[in-house]
KOLVEXMI-816379 format. One record per residue (C-alpha): residue in three letters; x, y, z. Coordinates in steps of 0.02 Angstrom, whole numbers, plus 50000, padded with zeros to 5 digits. Layout:
rest: ALA xx: X yy: Y zz: Z;
...
//
This chain:
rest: UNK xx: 55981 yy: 54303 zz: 55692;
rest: UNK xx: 56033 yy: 54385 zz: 55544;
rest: UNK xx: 55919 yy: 54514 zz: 55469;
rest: UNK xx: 56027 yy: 54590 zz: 55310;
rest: UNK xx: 55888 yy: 54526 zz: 55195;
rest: UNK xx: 55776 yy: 54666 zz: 55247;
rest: UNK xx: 55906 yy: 54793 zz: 55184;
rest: UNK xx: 55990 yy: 54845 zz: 55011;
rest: UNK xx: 56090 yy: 54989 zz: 54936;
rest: UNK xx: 56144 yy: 55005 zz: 54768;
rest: UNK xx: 56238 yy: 55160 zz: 54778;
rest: UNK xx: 56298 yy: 55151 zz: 54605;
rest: UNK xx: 56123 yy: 55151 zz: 54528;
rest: UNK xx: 56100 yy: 55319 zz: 54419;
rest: UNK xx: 55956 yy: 55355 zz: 54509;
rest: UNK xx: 56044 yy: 55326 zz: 54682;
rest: UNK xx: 55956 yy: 55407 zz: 54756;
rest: UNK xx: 55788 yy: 55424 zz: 54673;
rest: UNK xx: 55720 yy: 55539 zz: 54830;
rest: UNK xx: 55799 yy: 55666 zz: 54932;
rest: UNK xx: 55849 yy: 55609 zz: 55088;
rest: UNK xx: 55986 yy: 55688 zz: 55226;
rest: UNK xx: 56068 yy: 55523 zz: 55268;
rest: UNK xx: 56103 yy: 55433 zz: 55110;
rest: UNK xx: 56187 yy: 55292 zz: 55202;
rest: UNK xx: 56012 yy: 55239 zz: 55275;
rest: UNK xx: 55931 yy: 55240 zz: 55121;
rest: UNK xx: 55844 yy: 55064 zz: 55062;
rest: UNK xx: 55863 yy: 55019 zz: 54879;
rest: UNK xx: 55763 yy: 54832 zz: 54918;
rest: UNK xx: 55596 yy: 54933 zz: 54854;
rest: UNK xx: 55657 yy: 55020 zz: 54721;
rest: UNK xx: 55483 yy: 55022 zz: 54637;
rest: UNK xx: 55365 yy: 55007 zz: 54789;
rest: UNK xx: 55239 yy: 54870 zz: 54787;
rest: UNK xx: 55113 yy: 54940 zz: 54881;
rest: UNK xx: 55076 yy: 55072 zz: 54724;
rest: UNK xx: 54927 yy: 54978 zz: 54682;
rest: UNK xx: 54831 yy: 54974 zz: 54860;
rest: UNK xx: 54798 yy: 55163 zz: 54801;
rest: UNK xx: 54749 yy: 55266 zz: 54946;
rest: UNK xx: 54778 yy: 55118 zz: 55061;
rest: UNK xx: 54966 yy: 55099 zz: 55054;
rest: UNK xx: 55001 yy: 55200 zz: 55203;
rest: UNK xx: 55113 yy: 55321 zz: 55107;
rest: UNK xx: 55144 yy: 55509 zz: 55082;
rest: UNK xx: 55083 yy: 55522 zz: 54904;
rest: UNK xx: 54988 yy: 55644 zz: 54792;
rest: UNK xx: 54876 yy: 55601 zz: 54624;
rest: UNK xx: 54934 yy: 55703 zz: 54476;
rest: UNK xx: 54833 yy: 55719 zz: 54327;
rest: UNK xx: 54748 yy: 55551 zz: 54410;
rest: UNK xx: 54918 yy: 55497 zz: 54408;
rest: UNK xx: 54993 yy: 55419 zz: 54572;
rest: UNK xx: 55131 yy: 55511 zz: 54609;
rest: UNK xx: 55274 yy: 55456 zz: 54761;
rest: UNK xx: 55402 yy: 55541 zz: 54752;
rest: UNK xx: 55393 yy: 55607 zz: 54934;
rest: UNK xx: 55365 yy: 55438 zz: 55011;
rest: UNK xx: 55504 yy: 55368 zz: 55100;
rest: UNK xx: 55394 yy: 55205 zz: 55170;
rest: UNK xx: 55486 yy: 55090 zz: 55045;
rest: UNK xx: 55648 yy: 55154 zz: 55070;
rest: UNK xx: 55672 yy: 55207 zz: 55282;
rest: UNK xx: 55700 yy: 55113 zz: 55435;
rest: UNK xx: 55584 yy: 54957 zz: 55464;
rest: UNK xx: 55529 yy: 54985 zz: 55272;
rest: UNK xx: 55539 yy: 54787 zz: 55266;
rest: UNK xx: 55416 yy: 54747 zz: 55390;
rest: UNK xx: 55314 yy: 54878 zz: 55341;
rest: UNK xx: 55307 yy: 54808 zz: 55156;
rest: UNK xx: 55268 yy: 54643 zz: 55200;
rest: UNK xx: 55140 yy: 54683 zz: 55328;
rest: UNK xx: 55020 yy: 54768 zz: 55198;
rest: UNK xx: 55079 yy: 54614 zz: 55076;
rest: UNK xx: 54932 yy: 54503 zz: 55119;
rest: UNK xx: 54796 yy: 54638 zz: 55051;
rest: UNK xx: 54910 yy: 54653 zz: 54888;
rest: UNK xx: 54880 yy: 54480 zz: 54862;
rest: UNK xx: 54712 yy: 54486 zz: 54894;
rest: UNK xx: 54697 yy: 54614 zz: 54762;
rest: UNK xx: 54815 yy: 54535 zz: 54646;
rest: UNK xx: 54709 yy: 54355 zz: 54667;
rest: UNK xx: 54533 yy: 54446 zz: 54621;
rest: UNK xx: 54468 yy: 54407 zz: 54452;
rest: UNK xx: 54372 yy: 54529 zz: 54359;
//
């Protein structure tokens, strides 16, 4: 079964790419903006707050090997989150 859904590189992107990384053929493009940003401390990732500002730019979740099924295993408490009135 064919898995190429679960990876994407746009190596032509300005930004390409938008962390450092040693093996640039690796490197995931599918996240580009992460959606696990909102679960705040919960996402799992190597992140810092600046200025109460959430800052990943030396989080390679979104973007490494098995970055797919990492996503989509936190997905259902995004949802959650995203399905709470206020």
């Amino acid at each position: 079964m064919s898995e190429n859904y679960k990876f994407h590189q746009n190596s032509k992107c300005e930004y390409f790419p938008c962390h450092k990384v040693k093996d640039e053929e690796s490197f995931n493009c599918l996240f580009c903006f992460c959606p696990l940003y909102m679960l705040k401390d919960k996402c799992g990732g190597n992140f810092i707050y600046t200025n109460g500002v959430k800052d990943c730019s030396n989080c390679m979740i979104p973007h490494g090997k098995g970055a797919y099924d990492y996503v989509m295993s936190k997905m259902g408490e995004v949802i959650r989150i995203g399905s709470e009135k206020e």
